[in-house]
ZAVEXLO-574239 format. One record per residue (C-alpha): y, z negated, x negated; residue in three letters. Coordinates in steps of 0.5 Angstrom, whole numbers, plus 500, padded with zeros to 3 digits. Layout:
BEGIN
YZXALA ...
***
This chain:
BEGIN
500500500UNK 507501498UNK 512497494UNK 518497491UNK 520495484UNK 526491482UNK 528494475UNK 534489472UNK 537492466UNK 539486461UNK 543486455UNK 546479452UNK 550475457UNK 545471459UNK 549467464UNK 551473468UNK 543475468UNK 541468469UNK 546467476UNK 543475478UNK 535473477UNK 536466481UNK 540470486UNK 536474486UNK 529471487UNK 532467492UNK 533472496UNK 525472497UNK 524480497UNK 518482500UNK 512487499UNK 517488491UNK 516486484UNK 521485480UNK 521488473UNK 526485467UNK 528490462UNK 532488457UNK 535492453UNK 534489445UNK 539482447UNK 541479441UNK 544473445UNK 538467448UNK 536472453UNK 528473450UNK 527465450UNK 531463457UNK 527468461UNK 520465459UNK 522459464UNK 521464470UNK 513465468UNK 510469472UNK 516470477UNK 518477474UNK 514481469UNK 518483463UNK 519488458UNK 523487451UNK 526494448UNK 526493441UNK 534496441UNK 540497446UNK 537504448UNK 544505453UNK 543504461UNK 538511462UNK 534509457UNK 533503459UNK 532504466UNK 527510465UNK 524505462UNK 523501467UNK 521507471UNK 516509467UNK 513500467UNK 513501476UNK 507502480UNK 507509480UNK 507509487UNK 512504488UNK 520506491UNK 524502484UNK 530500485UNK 536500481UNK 540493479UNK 545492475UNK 544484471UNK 551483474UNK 549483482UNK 549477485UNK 545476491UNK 548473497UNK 544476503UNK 538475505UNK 535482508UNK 539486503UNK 531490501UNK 530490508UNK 535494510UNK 535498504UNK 529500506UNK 531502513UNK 536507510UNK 531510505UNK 527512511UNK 532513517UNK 531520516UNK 526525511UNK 532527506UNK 534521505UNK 532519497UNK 537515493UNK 541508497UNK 547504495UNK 550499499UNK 557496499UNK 559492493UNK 564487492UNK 567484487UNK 565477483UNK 564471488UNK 570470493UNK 572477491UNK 576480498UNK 575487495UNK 571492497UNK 570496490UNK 564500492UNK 563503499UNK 560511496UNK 564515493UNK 567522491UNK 568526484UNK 574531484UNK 573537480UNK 580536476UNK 579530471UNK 572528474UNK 575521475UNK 568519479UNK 572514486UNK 567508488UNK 570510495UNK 571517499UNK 578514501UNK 580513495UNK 582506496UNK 580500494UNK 581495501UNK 579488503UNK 573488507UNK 574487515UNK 567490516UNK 568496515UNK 563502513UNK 557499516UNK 553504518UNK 548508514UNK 552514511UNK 551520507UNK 556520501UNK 556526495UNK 554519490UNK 553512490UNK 554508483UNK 547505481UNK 549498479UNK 545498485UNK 540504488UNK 534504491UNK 530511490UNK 525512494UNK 519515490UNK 518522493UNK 525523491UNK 523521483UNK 517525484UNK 522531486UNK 528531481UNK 524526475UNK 528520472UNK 535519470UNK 537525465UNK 538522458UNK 544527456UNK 548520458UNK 547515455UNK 551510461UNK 556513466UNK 556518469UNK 548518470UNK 549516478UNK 553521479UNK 550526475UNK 543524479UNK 546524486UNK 548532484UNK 541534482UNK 538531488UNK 543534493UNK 540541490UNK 534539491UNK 537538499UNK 536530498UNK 540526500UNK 545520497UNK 546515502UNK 549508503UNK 546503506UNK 552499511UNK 548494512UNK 548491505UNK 553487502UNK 552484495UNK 557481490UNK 558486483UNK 562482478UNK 565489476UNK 563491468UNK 559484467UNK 555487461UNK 560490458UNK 566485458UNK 570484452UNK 566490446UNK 572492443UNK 572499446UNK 565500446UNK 565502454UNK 571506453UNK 567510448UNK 561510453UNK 564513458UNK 568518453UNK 562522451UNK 558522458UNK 565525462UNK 564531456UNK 556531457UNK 558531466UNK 564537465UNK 560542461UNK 553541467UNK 558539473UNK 566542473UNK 565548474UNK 559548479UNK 564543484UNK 570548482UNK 567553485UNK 564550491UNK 572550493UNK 573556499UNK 580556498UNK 587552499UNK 590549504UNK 597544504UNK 598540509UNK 606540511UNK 607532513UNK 608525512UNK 603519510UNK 608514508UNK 610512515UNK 606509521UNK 606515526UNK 601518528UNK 601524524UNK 601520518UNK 595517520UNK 592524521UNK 594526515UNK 592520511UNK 584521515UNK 584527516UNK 586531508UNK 581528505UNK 575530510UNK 577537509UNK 577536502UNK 570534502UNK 570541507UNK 569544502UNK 577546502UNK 582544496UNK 587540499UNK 594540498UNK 600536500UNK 607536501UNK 611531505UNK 617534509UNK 622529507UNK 622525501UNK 616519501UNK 613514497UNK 606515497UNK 601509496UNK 599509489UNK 592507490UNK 591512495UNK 587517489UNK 585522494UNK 592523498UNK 595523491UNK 590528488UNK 593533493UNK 600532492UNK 600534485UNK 594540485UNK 597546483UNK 599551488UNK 597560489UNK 603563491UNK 601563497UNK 595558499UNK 590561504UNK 592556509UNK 598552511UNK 598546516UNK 604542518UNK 603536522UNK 609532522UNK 613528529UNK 618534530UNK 618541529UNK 619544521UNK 625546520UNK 624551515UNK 618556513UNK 611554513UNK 608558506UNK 601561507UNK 596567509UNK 594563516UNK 600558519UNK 598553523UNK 601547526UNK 597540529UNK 602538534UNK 604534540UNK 610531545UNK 612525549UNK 613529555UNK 610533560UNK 614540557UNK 616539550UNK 623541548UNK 624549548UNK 627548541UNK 620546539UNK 617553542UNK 622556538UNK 620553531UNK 614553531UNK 613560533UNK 612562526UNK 605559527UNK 600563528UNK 596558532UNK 597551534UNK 592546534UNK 593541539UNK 589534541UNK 588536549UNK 589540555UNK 596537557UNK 598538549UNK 596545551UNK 600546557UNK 607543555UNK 608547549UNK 606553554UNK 611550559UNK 616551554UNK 615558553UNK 610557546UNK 606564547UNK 602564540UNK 595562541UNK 593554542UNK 586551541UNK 585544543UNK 582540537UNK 580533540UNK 582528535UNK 577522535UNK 576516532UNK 575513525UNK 567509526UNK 567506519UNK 574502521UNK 573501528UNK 568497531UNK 566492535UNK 563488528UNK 570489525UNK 573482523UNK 579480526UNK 585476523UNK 585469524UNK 588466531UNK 588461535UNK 581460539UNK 583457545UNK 588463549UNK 587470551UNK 591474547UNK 594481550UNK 597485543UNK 601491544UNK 604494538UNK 611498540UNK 614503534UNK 620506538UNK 624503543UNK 625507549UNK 619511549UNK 614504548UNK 618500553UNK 617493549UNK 622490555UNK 617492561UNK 611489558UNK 615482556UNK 617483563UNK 612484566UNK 608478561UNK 612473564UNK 611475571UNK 605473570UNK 604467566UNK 607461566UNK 609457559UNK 602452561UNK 597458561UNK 592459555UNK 595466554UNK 599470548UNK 602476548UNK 602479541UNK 608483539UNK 606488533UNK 613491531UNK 612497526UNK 616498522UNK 621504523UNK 628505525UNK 628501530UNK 624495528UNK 631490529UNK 632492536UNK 625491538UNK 626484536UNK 632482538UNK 630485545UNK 623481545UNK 626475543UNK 632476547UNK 627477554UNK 621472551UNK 627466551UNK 627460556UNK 622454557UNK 619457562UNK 616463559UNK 609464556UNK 607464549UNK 610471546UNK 610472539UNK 614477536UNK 610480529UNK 615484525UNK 618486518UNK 610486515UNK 608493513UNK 601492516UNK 596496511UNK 594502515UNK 586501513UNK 586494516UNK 589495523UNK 582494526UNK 583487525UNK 589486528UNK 586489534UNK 580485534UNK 584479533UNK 586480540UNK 582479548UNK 586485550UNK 590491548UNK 597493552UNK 601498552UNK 607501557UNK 609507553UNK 613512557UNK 611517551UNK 605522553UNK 603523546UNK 597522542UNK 596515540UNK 591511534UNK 591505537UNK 588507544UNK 583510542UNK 581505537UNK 581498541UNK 576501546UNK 572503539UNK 573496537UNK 571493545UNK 577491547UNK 579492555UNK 585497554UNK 591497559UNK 596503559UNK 598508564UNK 594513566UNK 598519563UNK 599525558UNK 593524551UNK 591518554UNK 590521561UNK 582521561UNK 581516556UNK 584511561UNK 581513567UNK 574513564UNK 575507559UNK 580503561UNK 584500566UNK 590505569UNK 597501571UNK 601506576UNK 607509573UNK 612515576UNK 615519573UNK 622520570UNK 627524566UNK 628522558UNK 635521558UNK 635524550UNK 630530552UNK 634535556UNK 629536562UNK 624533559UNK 619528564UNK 615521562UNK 612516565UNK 615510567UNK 610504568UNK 610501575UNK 612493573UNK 609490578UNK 601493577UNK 602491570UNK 603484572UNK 598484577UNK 593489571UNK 595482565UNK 593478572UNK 586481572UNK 585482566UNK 586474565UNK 582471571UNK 577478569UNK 577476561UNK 569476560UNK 567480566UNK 573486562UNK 570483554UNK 562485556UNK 564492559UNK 568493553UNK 563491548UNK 558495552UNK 561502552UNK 565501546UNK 559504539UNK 557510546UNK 565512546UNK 566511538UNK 560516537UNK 563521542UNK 569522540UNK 568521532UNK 574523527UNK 569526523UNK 568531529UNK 575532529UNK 574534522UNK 569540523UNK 574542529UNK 579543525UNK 576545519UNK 573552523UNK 580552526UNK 583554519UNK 577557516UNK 577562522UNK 580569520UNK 582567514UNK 581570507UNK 576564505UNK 570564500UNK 564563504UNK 561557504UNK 556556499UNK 549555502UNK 545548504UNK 539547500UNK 533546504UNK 532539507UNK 527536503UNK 521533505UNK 515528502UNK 510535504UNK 514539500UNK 511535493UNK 504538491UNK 500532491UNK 495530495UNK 495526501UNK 494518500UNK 488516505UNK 493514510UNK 493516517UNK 497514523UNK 495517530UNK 502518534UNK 500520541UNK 504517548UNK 499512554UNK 494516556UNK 494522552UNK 488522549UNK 489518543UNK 483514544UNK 479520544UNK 481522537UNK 480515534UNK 473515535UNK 473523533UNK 476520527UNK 471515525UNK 465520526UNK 468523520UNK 469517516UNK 475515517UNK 475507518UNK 480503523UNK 477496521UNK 472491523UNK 469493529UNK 470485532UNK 478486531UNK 477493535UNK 480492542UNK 476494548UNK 478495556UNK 476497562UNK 479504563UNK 476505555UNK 470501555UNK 467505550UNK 473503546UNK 480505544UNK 480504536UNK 486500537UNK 485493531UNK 488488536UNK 493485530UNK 497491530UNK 496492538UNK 500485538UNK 505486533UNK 507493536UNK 508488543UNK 511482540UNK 516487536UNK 518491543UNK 519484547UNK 524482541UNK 528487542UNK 528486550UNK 523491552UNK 516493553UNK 512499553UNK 515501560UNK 522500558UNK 523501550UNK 528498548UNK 534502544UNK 536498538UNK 532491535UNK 535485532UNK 534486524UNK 529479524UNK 525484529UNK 524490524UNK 522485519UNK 517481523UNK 513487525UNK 514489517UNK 510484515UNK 505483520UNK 503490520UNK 503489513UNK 498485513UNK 494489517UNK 495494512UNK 492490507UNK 486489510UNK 485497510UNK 486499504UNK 480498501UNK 476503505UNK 481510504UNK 481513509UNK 483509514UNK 486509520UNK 491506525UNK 492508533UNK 497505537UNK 501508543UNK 507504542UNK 507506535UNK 510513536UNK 516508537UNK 515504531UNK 512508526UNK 520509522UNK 520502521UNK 512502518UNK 514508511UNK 517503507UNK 509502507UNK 505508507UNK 503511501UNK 503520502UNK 501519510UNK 499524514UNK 501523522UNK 497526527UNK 501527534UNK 496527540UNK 499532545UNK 496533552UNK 499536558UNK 505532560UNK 504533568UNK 497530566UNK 500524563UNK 505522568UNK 500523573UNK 495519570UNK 499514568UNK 501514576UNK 494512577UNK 492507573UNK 500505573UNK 502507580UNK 508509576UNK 512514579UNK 513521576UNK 519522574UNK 519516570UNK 513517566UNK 515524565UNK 521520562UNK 517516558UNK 513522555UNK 519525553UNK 521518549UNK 515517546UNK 514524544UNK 520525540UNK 521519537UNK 514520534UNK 515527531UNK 522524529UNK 519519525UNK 514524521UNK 520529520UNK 519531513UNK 512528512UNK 504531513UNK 502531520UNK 498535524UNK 497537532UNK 490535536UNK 491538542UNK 487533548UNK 485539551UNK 482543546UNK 478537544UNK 475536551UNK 474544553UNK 471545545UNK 469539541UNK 465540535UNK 471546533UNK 476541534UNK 473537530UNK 472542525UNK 479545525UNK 482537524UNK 477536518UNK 479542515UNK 486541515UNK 485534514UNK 482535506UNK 487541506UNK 492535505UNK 488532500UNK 485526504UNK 478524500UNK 471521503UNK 472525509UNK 464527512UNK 464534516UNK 463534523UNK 456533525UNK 455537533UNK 450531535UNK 456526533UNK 462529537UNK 458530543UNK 456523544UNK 464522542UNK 466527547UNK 463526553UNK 464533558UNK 469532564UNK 473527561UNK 479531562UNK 481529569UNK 487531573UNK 488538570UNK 495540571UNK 495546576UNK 499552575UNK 507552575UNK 507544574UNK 511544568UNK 516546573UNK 517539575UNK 520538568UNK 528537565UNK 530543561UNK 529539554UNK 522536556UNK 520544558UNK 524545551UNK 520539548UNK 513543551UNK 514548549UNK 515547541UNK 508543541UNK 506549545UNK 506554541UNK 507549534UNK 514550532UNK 515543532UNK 511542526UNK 517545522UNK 522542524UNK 526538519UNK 532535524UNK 531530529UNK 533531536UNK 536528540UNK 533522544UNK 534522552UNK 540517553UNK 541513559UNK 542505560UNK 534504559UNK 533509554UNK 530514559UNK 531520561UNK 533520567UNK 536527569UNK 532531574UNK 529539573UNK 534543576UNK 
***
């Protein structure tokens, strides 16, 4: 069975390596031996390690051999089918599970080979140093974020990811993927060896992940502090050896310029876009430039926005993109001329048309965008490009700014003085408070040219002994990556703004979970009619805007809103939590970033993209399969049947005492009873059972069953080939690769109409439901052997023609590479498979009962194209996990 080997490269420091091992150990990793490599220590590193006997092995290098060297010597002393992970000796180890997720991520997806996880700096370190990073063509300054920011940790990038490279201070690596691209390259002595590696797998279409759910503390050059130079002189020589394999080769996967025409420097919206969105198209494959239109002082931390605004420009770039609060007023330079524009009225000056005529199209973020600009006299083409969400910032895990516990806390967060309203929303906050009621309205000034007067006007209206609690939060520049924390500091977001512009903050506050008030107007039309809770306005005339209409909130249903929303506040806080990650992952801001990367490229003169390598797979190693078979198959689909076919072939499913029996199978349903527990205790920890498959399990029920799996396993292993057989395992097989060793999965298939009315007697369950239930449970089973060996058994063939069957599955079986198999012996399969034990066939035209993906699902193990898929489908999505949509 696999493991996985910690390798920790040592040399000197003995505290930081002592504090990393005690850590470490403490930690308890299951299924994982740890390996201490030291790298020729000089210090007491050789004597103080023999303290730890035998709760690591060691191996002592004869002289420091450099990072790669040494780890490969690790790499070469692991288990040969164990994962190895990676770990600098100066990590400390603070949560518990960190292996434990690690190997989830490994195995969230086939092409997944090389993990990280988040770092942050020594003990009592706020910083995130590490989050998966990025290497710019120019100088191969290699950033440990794609941002290019170094920030203070509110949770953020918490989920699992792909990034072009990780740092391997710390990196799991599954073993396939050594397997593929072989041990780190000895052309670097340290540095540069992670990305280098990251770059190599991705050629071999594996990819570099990391994994959210991590988090551990790295006191950043540990090994390295206080040589003299020594680093410095390191990373010299492998930059050259990086820039002679890699610089021209990320040169050229540029397609083409594009500048960005905007601002950064402010709080706006558009400044947020350009802040979110320049580096995304950068990742694109786009060479991002920027210009600010009006002079700005960029944040010299930002790398990435720096980058761009000092890259060289052509004469005329392939592209120019303008997104700035008001129209430009001089012209845009490049081949394409675009614009990402949006008003606060329901028709946009016309002297905005006029300006902005010199765009060839004009993005907008929706359908009303779209029908001011045209209500103006805009006759240029208009594509509306959604603008989403940043889910690596804003969720409902992001951690929140202190605050007082004992009030309900309403933020509002006002920028402009006539357009936000500060003075209807204190107002109507009055009305509905009283000085005694638990209750805070939080009033965040951005700042701006009308930060002073904001203030004066709340605190002037928030005066009195009888007014309720308003805090005015004004002259602080919150940094933009920390909003999320604002926002979750509060119960509830307020907004009475009159503008009908595209807003951040509306967005990003249902993403957090927090219930959102405002209008039902303009961008935020359908957002709020469908997220949150719509206040009456009406609408009247800007008086700064020449004919221009806005919304004018009704301040008598926003005090009756705030009333509700306090006397409604767990009610509101539960259904803002449960509609917030389906919201964030519906409308992703890195789907905005495809949106508006298909925009610019459109038309244009960019390269071609370069072509994807294939996704790679643990089948597409020449190296025979392990001995190791799992048997996938939905309830009543047959599965029993090609158990006990398997074990005429020799293929062991345990002790016949541990082998469970029952009434409808009194034969046997070649089920060992430990793991048929395991796979029910695991669903029931997540809120479910076989009939209701629970969507998401808490990480404590993933690694109970890991281990009570394990142990079955063990007692397996000595008799390959062996086998396991359980319906709820199509469910559970993901969580079960950390542990196989080169498996093959074979997928029972069988008519779904026979299934659903089959489980409709035995179950009395209603057609439809099962027919859901198929499609749950045979999607997440060829998704969890994506990328891996696998075969179909067809339960009808097996029933109308056994013995070739038989015959078919054993010859793909040693095909593979499984060992120890015996052929199929005609009397054997016959006494097996008995005749007529095919019933309730289904009759012509009954797939007709099915929904469109389920007769599309059908017809892939039909015809066997499922078996070459390498990315996953999508899972049938109601409240249950099931499908519920009806053929039609």
């Amino acid at each position: 069975m696999r493991g996985a080997t910690l390798i920790v490269l040592a040399w000197n420091q003995w505290p930081l390596t002592r504090q990393c091992l005690d850590s470490l150990l403490a930690s308890a990793p299951a299924d994982a031996d740890l390996l201490v490599v030291d790298n020729g220590s000089t210090d007491e590193t050789p004597t103080a390690i023999a303290a730890y006997g035998d709760r690591l092995r060691y191996l002592r290098l004869p002289e420091n051999l450099g990072f790669v060297r040494g780890m490969n010597a690790g790499i070469a002393a692991a288990p040969p089918d164990n994962d190895v992970v990676l770990l600098n000796n100066d990590l400390i180890f603070t949560q518990a599970d960190w292996l434990d997720r690690l190997r989830d991520a490994a195995y969230a997806a086939p092409e997944h080979g090389i993990v990280g996880c988040r770092l942050l700096g020594g003990e009592g370190e706020p910083r995130l140093f590490h989050t998966g990073g990025f290497i710019e063509p120019e100088d191969l300054w290699g950033q440990q974020s794609e941002s290019g920011l170094q920030e203070i940790d509110i949770g953020q990038y918490g989920r699992t990811r792909r990034v072009q490279a990780v740092a391997f201070a710390l990196a799991y690596l599954r073993r396939d993927c050594i397997d593929r691209i072989g041990v780190l390259d000895e052309a670097f002595h340290s540095y540069y060896e992670d990305t280098d590696y990251c770059l190599r797998a991705a050629d071999a279409g594996i990819a570099s992940v990391v994994a959210g759910a991590v988090t551990l503390h790295h006191v950043q050059h540990g090994s390295t502090q206080d040589d003299g130079g020594f680093r410095q002189r390191l990373w010299q020589d492998s930059r050259r050896s990086f820039a002679a394999r890699w610089q021209q080769r990320l040169r050229a996967g540029y397609r083409g310029t594009v500048l960005w025409q905007g601002t950064t420097a402010t709080p706006q919206a558009h400044a947020h876009l350009a802040r979110k969105l320049v580096w995304r198209l950068d990742a694109r494959g786009l060479r991002m430039a920027y210009a600010p239109v009006r002079r700005e002082v960029l944040d010299a931390q930002d790398f990435r926005l720096e980058l761009a605004a000092r890259r060289s420009l052509p004469a005329r770039p392939e592209a120019a993109l303008y997104c700035a609060a008001e129209p430009p007023d001089s012209a845009i330079v490049g081949r394409r001329r675009l614009a990402l524009a949006f008003g606060d009225w329901d028709r946009v000056p016309a002297a905005w048309a006029e300006r902005y005529a010199q765009c060839y199209r004009l993005l907008v973020p929706d359908r009303f965008q779209a029908q001011a600009f045209t209500s103006a006299g805009y006759r240029r083409p208009i594509d509306v490009v959604p603008l989403g969400v940043d889910r690596a910032y804003f969720h409902p895990q992001a951690r929140a700014l202190a605050r007082a516990p004992d009030r309900t806390v309403f933020l509002a967060v006002v920028e402009r003085l006539r357009r936000d309203a500060p003075e209807r929303l204190v107002a109507a906050f009055r009305a509905a408070f009283h000085a005694d009621d638990p209750v805070e309205l939080l009033v965040y000034i951005r700042p701006g040219d009308d930060e002073l007067a904001i203030r004066e006007a709340v605190e002037r209206l928030s005066a009195g002994a009888d007014a309720p609690r308003i805090t005015a939060l004004s002259g602080w520049s919150f940094p933009a990556q920390q909003r999320a924390a604002l926002i979750a500091a509060a119960d509830v977001v307020v907004s009475a703004r009159r503008g009908a512009g595209w807003d951040p903050l509306a967005r990003e506050a249902i993403a957090c979970g927090r219930p959102l008030i405002a209008p039902a107007y303009g961008s935020q039309q359908d957002l709020v009619e469908t997220y949150g809770h719509a206040v009456e306005y009406r609408m009247v005339a800007d008086p700064a805007e020449r004919g221009a209409l806005w919304a004018d909130v009704d301040g008598e249903a926003l005090t009756a809103r705030l009333r509700e929303a306090f006397a409604q506040r767990e009610a509101w806080r539960t259904a803002a939590l449960a509609q917030a990650d389906g919201f964030a992952a519906a409308h992703d801001l890195d789907a905005s970033a495809d949106r508006l990367h298909e925009q610019i490229t459109r038309d244009g003169t960019f390269t071609a993209p370069q072509p994807a390598p294939p996704v790679f797979g643990p089948v597409d190693l020449a190296r025979p399969a392990g001995g190791q078979l799992v048997v996938l198959g939905m309830h009543r689909s047959g599965t029993s049947s090609v158990g006990g076919l398997l074990a005429t072939l020799g293929v062991w499913p345990g002790p016949d005492e541990r082998l469970l029996r029952g009434p409808d199978n009194p034969k046997g349903h070649y089920e060992h009873a430990d793991l048929h527990m395991a796979c029910v205790r695991r669903l029931a920890a997540a809120g479910g059972d076989w009939q209701r498959p629970p969507v998401t399990a808490p990480a404590a029920a993933i690694d109970a069953f890991r281990r009570e799996a394990a142990a079955v396993l063990d007692t397996l292993e000595p008799r390959r080939p062996w086998f396991i057989k359980e319906p709820r395992l199509c469910l559970l097989a993901r969580e079960l690769l950390p542990l196989l060793t080169r498996p093959v999965f074979i997928h029972v298939v069988r008519d779904p109409v026979e299934v659903a009315e089959s489980l409709a007697r035995r179950d009395g369950m209603p057609r439809h439901q099962a027919l859901a239930l198929w499609e749950r449970y045979t999607v997440e089973a060829f998704n969890a052997s994506l990328g891996q060996p696998r075969v179909l058994v067809d339960y009808a063939a097996l029933v109308d023609t056994p013995l070739a069957t038989a015959q078919a599955l054993h010859h793909e079986l040693v095909a593979l590479g499984v060992a120890g198999l015996a052929a199929p012996q005609a009397e054997r399969v016959a006494d097996w498979i008995e005749p007529g034990l095919r019933h309730g066939r289904s009759h012509p035209g009954a797939l007709d009962v099915l929904t469109p993906d389920q007769r599309a699902l059908q017809a892939a193990i039909a015809d066997g194209s499922i078996l070459a898929e390498r990315t996953a489908r999508p899972l049938p999505t109601d409240r249950d996990g099931l499908s519920t949509r009806r053929a039609g």
